[in-house]
N, CA, C and O atoms as a printed pandas DataFrame, in Angstrom:
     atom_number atom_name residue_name chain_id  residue_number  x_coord  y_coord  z_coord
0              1         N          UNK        A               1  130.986   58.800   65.848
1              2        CA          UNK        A               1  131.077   60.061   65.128
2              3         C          UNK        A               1  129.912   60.984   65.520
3              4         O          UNK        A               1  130.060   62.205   65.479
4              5         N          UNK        A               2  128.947   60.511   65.837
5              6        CA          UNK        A               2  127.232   61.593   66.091
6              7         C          UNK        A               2  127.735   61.751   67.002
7              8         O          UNK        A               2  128.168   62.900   67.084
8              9         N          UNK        A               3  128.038   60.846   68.238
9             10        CA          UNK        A               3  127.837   60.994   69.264
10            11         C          UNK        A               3  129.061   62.339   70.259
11            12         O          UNK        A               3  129.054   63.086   71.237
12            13         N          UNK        A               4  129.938   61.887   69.126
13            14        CA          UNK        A               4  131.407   63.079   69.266
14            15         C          UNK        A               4  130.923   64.427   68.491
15            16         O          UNK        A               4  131.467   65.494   68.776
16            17         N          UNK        A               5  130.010   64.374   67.617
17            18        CA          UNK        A               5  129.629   65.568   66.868
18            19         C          UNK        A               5  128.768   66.412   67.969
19            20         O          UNK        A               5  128.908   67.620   68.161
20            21         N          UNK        A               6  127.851   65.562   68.659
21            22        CA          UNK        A               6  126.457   66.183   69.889
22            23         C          UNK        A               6  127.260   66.665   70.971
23            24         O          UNK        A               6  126.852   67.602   71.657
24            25         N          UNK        A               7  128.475   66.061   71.212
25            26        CA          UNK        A               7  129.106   66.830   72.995
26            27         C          UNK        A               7  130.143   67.591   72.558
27            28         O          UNK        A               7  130.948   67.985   73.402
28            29         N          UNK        A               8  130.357   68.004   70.930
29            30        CA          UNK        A               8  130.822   69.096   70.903
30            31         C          UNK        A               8  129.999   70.361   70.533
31            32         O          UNK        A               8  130.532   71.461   70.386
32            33         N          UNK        A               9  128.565   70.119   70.382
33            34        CA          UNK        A               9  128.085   71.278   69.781
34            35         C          UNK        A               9  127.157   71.021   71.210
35            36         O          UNK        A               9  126.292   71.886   71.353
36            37         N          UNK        A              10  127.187   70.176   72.082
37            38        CA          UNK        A              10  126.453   70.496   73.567
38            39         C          UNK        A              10  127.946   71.421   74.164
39            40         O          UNK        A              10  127.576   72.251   74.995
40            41         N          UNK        A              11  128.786   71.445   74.040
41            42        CA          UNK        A              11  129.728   71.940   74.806
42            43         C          UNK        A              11  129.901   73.255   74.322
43            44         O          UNK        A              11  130.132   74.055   75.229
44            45         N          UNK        A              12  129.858   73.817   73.001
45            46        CA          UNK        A              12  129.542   74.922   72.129
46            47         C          UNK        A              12  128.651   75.700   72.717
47            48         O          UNK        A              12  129.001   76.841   73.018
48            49         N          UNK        A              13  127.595   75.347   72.944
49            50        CA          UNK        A              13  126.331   75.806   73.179
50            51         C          UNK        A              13  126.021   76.423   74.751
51            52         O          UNK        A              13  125.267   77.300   75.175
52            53         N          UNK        A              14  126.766   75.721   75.227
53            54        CA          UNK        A              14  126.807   75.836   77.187
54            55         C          UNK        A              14  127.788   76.561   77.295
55            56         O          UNK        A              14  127.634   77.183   78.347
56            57         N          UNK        A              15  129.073   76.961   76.637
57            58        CA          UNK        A              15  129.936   78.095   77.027
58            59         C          UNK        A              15  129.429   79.186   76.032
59            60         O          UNK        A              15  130.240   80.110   75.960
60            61         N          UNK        A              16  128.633   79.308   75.462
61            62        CA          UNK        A              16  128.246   80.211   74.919
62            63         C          UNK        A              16  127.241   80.992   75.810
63            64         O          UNK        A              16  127.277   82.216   75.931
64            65         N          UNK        A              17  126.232   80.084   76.497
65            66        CA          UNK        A              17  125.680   80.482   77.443
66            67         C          UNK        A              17  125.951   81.094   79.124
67            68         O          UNK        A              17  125.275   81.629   80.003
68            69         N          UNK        A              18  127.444   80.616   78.917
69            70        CA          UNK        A              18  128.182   80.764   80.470
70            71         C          UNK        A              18  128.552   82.108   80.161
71            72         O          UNK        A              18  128.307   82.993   80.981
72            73         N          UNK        A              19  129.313   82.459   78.689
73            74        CA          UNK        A              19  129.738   83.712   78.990
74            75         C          UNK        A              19  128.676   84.896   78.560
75            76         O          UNK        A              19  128.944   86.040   78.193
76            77         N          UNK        A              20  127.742   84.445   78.676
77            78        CA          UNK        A              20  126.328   85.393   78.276
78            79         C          UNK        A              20  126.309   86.470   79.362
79            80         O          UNK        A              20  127.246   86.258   80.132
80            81         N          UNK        A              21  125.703   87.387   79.664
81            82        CA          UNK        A              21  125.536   88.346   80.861
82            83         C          UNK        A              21  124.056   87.348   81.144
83            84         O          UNK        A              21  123.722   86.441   80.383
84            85         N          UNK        A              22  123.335   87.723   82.323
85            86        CA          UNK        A              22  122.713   87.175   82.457
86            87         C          UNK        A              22  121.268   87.865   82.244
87            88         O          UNK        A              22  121.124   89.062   81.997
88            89         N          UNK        A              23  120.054   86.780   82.398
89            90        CA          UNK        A              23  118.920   87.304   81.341
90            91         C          UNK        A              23  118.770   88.865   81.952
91            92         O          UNK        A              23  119.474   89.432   82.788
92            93         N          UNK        A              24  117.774   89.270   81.337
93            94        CA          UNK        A              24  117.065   90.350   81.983
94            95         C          UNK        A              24  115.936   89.882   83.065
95            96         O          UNK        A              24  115.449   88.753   83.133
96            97         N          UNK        A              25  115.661   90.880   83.806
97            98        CA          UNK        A              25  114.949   90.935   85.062
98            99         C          UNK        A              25  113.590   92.186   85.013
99           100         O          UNK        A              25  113.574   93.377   84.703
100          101         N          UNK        A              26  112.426   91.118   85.535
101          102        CA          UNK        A              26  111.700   92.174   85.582
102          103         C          UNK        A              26  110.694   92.265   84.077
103          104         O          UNK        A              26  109.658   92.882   84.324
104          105         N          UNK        A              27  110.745   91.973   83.166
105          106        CA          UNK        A              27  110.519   92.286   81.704
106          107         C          UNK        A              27  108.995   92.330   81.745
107          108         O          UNK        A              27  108.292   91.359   82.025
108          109         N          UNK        A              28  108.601   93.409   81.475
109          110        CA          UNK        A              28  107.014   94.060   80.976
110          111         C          UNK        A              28  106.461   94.229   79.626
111          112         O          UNK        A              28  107.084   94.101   78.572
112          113         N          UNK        A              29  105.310   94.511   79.764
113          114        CA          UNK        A              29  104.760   95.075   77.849
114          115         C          UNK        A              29  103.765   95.573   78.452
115          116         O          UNK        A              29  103.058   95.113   79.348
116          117         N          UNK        A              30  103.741   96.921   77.699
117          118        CA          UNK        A              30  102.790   97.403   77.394
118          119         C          UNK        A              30  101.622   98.254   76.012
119          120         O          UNK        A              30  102.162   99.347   75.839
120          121         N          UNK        A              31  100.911   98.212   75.477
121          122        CA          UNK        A              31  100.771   98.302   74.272
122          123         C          UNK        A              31   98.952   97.993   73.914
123          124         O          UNK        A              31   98.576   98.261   72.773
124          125         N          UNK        A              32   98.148   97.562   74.701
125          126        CA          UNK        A              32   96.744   97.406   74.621
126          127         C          UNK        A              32   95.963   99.190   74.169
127          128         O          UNK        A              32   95.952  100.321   74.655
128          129         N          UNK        A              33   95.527   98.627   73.226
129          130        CA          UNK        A              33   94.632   99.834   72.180
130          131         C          UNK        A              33   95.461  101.007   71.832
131          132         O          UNK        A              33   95.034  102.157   71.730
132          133         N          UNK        A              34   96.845  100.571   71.635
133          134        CA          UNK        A              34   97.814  101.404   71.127
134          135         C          UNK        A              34   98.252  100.786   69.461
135          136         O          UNK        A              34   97.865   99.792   68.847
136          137         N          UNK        A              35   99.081  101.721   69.159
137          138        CA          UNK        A              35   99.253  101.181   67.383
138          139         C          UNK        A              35  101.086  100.660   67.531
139          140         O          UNK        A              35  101.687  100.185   66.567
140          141         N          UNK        A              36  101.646  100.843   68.712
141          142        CA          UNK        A              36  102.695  100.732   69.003
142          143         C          UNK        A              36  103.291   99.628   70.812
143          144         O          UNK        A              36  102.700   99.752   71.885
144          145         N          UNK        A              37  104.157   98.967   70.647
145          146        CA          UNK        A              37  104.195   98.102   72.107
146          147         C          UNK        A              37  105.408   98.251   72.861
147          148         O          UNK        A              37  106.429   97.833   72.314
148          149         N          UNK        A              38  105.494   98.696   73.860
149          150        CA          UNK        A              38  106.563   99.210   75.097
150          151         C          UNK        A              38  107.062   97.885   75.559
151          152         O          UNK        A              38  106.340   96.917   75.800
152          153         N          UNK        A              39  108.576   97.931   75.677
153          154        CA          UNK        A              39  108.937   96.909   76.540
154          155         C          UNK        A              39  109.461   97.567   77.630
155          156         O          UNK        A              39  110.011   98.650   77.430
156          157         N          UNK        A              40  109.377   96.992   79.059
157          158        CA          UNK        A              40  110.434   97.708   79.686
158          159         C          UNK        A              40  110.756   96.383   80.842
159          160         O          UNK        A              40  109.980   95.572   81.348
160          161         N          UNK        A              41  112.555   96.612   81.027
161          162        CA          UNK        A              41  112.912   96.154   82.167
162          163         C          UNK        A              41  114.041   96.669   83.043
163          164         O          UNK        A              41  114.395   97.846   82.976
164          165         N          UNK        A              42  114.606   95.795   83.862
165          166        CA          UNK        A              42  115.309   96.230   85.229
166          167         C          UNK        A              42  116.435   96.128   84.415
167          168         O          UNK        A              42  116.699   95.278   83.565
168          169         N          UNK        A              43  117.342   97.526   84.943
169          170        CA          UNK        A              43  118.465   97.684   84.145
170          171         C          UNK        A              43  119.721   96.123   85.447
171          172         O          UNK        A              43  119.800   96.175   86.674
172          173         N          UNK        A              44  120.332   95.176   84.644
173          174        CA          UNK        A              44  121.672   94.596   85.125
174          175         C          UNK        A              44  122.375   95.120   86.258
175          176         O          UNK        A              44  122.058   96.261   86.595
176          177         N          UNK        A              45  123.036   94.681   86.750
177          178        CA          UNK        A              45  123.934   95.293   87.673
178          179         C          UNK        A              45  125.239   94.768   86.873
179          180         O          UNK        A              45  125.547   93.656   86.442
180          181         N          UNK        A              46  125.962   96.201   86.850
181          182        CA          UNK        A              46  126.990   96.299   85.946
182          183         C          UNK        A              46  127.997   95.928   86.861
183          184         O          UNK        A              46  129.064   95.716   86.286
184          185         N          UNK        A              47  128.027   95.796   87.918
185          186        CA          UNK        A              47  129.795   94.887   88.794
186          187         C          UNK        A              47  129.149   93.198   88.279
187          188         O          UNK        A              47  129.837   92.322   87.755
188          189         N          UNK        A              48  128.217   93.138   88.490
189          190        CA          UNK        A              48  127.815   91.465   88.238
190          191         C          UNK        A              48  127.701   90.927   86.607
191          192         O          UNK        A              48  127.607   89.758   86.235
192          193         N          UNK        A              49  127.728   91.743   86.048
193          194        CA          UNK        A              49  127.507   91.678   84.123
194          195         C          UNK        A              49  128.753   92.737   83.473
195          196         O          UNK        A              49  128.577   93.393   82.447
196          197         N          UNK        A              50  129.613   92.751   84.019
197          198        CA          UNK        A              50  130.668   93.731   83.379
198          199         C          UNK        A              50  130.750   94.152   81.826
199          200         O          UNK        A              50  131.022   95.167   81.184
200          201         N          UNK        A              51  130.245   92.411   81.492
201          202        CA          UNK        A              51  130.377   92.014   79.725
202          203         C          UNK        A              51  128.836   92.877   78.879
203          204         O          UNK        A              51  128.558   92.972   77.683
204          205         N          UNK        A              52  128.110   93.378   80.106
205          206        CA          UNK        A              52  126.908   93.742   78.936
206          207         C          UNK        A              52  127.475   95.035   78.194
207          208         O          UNK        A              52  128.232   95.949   78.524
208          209         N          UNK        A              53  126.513   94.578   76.637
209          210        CA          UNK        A              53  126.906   95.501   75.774
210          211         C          UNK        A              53  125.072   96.476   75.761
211          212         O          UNK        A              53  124.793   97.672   75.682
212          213         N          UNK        A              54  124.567   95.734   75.831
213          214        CA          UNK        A              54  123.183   95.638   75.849
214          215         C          UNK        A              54  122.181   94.990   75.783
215          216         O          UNK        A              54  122.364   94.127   76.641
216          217         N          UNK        A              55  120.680   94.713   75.087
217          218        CA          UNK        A              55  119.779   94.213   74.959
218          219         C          UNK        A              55  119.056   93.688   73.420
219          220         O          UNK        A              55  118.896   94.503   72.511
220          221         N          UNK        A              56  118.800   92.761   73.328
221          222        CA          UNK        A              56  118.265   92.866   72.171
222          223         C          UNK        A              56  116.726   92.202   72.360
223          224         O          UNK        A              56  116.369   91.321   73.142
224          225         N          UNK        A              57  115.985   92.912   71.405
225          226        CA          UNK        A              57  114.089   93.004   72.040
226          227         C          UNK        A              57  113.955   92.072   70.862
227          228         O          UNK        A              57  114.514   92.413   69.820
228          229         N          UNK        A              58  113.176   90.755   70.900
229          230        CA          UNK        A              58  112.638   89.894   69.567
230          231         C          UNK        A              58  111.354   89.902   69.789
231          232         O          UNK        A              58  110.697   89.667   70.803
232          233         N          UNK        A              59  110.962   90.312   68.319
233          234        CA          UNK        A              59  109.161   89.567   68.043
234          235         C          UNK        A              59  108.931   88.474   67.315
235          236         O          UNK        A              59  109.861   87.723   67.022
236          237         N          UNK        A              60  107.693   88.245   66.934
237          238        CA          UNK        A              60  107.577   87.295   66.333
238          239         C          UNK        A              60  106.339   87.289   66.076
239          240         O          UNK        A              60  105.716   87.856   66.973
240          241         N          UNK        A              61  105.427   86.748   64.918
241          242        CA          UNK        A              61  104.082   86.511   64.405
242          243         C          UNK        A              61  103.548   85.475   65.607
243          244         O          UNK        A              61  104.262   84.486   65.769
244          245         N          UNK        A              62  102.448   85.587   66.409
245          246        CA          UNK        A              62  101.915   84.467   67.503
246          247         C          UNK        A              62  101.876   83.068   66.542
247          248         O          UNK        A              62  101.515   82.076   67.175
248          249         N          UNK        A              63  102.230   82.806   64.932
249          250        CA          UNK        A              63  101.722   81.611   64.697
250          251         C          UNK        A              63  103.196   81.194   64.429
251          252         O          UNK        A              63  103.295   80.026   64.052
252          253         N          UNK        A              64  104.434   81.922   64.545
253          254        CA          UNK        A              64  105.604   81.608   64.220
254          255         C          UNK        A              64  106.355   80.894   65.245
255          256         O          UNK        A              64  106.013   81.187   66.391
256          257         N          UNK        A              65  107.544   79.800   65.103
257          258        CA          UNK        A              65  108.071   79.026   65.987
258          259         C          UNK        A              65  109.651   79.700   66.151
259          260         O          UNK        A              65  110.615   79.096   66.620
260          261         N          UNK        A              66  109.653   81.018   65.672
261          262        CA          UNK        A              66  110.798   81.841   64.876
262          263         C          UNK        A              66  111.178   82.954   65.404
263          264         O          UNK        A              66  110.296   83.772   65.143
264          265         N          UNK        A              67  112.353   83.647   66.258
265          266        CA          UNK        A              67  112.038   85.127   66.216
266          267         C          UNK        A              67  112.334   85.230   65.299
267          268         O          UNK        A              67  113.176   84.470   64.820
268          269         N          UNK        A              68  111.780   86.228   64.612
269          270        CA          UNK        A              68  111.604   86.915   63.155
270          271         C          UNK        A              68  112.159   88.736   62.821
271          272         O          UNK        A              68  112.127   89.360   61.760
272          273         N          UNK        A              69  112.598   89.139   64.096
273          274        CA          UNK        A              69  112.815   90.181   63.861
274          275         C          UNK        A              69  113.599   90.769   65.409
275          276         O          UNK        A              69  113.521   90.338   66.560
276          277         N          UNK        A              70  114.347   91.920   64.818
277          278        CA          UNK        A              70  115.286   92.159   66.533
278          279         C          UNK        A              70  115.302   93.430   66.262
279          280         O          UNK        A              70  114.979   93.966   65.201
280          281         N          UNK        A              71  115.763   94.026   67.440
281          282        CA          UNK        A              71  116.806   95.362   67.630
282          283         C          UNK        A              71  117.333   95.221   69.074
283          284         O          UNK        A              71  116.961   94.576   70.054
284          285         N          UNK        A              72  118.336   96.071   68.824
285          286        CA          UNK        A              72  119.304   96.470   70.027
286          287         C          UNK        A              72  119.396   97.712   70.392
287          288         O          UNK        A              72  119.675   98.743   69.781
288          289         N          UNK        A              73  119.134   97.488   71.432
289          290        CA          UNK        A              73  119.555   98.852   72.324
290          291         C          UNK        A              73  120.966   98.504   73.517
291          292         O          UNK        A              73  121.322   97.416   73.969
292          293         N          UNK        A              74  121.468   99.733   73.738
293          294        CA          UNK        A              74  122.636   99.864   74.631
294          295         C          UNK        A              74  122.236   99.839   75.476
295          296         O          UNK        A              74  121.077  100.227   75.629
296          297         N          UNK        A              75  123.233   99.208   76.824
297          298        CA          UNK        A              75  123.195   98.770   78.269
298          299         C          UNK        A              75  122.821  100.553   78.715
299          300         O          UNK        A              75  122.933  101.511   77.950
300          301         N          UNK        A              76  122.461  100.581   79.863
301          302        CA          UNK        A              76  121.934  101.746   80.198
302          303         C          UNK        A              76  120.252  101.855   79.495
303          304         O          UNK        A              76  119.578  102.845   79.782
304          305         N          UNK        A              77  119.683  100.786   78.592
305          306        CA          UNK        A              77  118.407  101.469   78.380
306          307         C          UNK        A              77  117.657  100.310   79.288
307          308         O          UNK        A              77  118.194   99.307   79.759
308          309         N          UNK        A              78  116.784  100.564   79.364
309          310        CA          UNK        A              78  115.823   99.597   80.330
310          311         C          UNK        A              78  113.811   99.898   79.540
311          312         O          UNK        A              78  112.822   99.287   79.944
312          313         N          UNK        A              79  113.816  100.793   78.606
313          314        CA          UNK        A              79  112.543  100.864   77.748
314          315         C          UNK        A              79  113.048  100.961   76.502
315          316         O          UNK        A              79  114.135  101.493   76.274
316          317         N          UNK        A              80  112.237  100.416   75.542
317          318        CA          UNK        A              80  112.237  100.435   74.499
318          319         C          UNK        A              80  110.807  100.910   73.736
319          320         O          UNK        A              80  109.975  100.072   74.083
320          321         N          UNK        A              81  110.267  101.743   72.985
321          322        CA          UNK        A              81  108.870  101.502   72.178
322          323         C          UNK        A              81  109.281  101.023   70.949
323          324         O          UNK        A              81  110.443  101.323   70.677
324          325         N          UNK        A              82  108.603  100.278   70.003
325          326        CA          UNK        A              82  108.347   99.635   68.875
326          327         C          UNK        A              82  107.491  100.369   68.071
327          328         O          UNK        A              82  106.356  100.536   68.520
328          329         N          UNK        A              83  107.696  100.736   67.241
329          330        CA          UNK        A              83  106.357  101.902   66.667
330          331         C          UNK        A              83  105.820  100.883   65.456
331          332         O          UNK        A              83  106.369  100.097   64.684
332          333         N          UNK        A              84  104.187  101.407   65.757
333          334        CA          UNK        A              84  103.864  100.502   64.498
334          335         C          UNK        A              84  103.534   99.172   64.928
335          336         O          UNK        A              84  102.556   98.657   64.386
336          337         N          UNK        A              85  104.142   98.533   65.775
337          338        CA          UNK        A              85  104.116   97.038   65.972
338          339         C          UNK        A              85  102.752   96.383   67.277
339          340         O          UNK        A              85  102.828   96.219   68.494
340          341         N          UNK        A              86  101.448   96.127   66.140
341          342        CA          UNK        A              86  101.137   96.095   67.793
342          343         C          UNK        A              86  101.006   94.686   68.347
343          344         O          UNK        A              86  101.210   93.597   67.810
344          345         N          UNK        A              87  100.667   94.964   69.394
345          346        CA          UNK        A              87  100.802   93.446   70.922
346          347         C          UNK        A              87  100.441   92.542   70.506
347          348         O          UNK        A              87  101.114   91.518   70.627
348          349         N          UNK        A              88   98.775   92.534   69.590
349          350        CA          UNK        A              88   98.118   91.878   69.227
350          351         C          UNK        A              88   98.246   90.768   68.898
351          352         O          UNK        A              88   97.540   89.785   69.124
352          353         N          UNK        A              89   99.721   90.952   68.007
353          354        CA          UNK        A              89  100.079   90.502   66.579
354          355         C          UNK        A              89  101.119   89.657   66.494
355          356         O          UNK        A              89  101.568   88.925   65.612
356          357         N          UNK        A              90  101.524   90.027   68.069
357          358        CA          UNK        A              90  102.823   88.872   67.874
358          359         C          UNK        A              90  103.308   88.877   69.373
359          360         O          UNK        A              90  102.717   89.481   70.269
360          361         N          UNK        A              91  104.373   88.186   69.528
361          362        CA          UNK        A              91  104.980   87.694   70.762
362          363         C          UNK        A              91  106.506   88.380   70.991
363          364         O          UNK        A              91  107.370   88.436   70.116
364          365         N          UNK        A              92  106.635   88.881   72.356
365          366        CA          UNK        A              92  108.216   89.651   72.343
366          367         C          UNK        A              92  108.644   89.005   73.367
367          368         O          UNK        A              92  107.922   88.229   73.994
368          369         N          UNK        A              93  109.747   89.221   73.634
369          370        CA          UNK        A              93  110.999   88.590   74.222
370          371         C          UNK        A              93  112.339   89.587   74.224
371          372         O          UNK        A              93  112.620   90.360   73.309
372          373         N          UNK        A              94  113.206   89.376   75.614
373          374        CA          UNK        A              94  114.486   90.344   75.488
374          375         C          UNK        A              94  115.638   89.412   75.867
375          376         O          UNK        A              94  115.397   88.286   76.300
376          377         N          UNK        A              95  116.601   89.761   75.746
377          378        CA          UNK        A              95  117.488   88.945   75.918
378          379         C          UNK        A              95  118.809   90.010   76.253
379          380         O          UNK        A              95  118.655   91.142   75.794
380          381         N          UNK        A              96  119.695   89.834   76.775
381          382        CA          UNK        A              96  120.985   90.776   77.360
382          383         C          UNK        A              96  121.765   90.262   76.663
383          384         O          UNK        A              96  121.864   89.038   76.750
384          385         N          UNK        A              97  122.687   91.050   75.630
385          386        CA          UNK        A              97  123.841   90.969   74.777
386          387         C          UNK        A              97  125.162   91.088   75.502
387          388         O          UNK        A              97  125.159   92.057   76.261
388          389         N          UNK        A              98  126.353   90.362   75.504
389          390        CA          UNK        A              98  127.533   91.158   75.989
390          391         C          UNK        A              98  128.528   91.529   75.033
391          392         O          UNK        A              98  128.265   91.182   73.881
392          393         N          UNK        A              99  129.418   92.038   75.177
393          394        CA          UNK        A              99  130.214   93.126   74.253
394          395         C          UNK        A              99  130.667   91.687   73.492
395          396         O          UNK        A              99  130.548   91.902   72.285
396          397         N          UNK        A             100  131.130   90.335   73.709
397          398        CA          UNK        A             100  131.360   89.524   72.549
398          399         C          UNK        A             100  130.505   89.231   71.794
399          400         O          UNK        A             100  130.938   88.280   71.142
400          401         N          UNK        A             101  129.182   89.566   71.367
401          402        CA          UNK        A             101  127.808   89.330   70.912
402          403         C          UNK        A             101  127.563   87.769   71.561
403          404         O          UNK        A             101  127.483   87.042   70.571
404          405         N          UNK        A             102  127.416   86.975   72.730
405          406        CA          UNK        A             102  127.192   86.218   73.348
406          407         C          UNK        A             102  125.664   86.567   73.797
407          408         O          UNK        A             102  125.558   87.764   74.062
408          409         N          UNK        A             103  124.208   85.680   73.982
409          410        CA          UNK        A             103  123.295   86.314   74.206
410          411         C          UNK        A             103  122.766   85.660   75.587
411          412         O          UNK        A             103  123.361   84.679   76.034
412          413         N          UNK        A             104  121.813   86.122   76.165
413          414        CA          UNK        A             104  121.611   85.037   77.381
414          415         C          UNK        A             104  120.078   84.706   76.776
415          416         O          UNK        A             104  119.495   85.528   76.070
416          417         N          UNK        A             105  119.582   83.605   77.081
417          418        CA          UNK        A             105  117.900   83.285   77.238
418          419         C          UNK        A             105  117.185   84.368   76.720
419          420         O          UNK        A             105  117.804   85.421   76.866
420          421         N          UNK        A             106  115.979   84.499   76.103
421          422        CA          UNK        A             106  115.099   85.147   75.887
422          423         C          UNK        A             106  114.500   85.491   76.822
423          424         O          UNK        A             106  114.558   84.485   77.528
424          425         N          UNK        A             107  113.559   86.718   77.730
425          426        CA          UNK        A             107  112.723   86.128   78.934
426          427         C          UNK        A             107  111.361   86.958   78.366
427          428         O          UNK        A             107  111.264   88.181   78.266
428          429         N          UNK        A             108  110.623   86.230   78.118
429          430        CA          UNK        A             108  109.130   86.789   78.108
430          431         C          UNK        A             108  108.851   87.474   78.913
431          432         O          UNK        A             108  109.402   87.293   79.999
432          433         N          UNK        A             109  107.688   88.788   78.750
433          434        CA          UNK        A             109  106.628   89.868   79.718
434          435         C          UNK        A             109  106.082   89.100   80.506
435          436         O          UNK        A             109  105.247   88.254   80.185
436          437         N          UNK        A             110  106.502   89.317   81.645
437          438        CA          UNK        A             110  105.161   88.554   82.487
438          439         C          UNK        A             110  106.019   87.583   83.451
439          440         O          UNK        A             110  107.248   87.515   83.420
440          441         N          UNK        A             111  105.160   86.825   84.333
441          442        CA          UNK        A             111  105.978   86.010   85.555
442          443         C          UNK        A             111  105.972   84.662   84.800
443          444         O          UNK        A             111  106.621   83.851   85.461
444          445         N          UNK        A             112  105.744   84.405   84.268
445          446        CA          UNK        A             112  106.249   83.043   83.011
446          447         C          UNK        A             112  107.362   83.107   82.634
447          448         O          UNK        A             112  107.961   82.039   82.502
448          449         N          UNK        A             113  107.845   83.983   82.416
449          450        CA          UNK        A             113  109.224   84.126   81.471
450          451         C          UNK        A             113  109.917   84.449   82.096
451          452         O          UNK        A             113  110.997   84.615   81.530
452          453         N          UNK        A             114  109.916   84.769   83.566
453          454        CA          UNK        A             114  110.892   85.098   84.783
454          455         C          UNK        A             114  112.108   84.368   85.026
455          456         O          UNK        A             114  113.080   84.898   85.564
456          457         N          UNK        A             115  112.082   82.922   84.571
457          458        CA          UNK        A             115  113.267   82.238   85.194
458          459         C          UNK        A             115  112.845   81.991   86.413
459          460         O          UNK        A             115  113.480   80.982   86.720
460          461         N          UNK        A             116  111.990   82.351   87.547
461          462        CA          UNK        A             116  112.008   82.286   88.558
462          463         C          UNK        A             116  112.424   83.104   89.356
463          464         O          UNK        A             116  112.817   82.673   90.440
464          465         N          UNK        A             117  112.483   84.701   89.060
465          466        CA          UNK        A             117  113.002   85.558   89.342
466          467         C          UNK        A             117  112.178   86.366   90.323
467          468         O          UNK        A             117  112.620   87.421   90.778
């Protein structure tokens, strides 16, 4: 019974990820001695991601194991500012939405969070 319960919610979980668009590329921050933090990345290639709807930007408190908070923006944006929110204070992440709300990976600012990209 577990073991039939785990390779259906492993199998759940992996086509959820197949029909994801794929992560974002490129993903930056900027926001040092500002009261507010910029994300920006490489807009998709829309013949290869047909399904994107857009992006959704997560933060999180640096002591949290949680994203704790989102927004979305539409395909076509590639910056976002956060007002109010600064760098300091917490940890961001983006992730590419497609029009079924399917999400891909989170990818952190920076060549860490690249995937290998």
């Amino acid at each position: 019974d577990y073991a039939a319960k785990l390779t259906g919610l492993n199998a759940v979980t992996m086509a959820g990820m197949a029909w994801a668009p794929n992560p974002p590329v490129n993903v930056q921050i900027r926001g040092a001695v500002r009261p507010s933090t910029t994300l920006k990345w490489d807009a998709l290639d829309a013949e290869q991601n047909p399904q994107l709807a857009g992006y959704k930007i997560y933060w999180r408190l640096t002591d949290s194991n949680q994203w704790e908070k989102s927004v979305f923006v539409p395909a076509g944006t590639t910056e976002h500012t956060l007002e109010n929110v600064v760098i300091d204070n917490y940890l961001f992440g983006v992730a590419s939405v497609s029009k079924e709300g399917f999400e891909s990976p989170v990818v952190f600012p920076g060549a860490a969070g690249s995937f290998g990209e």
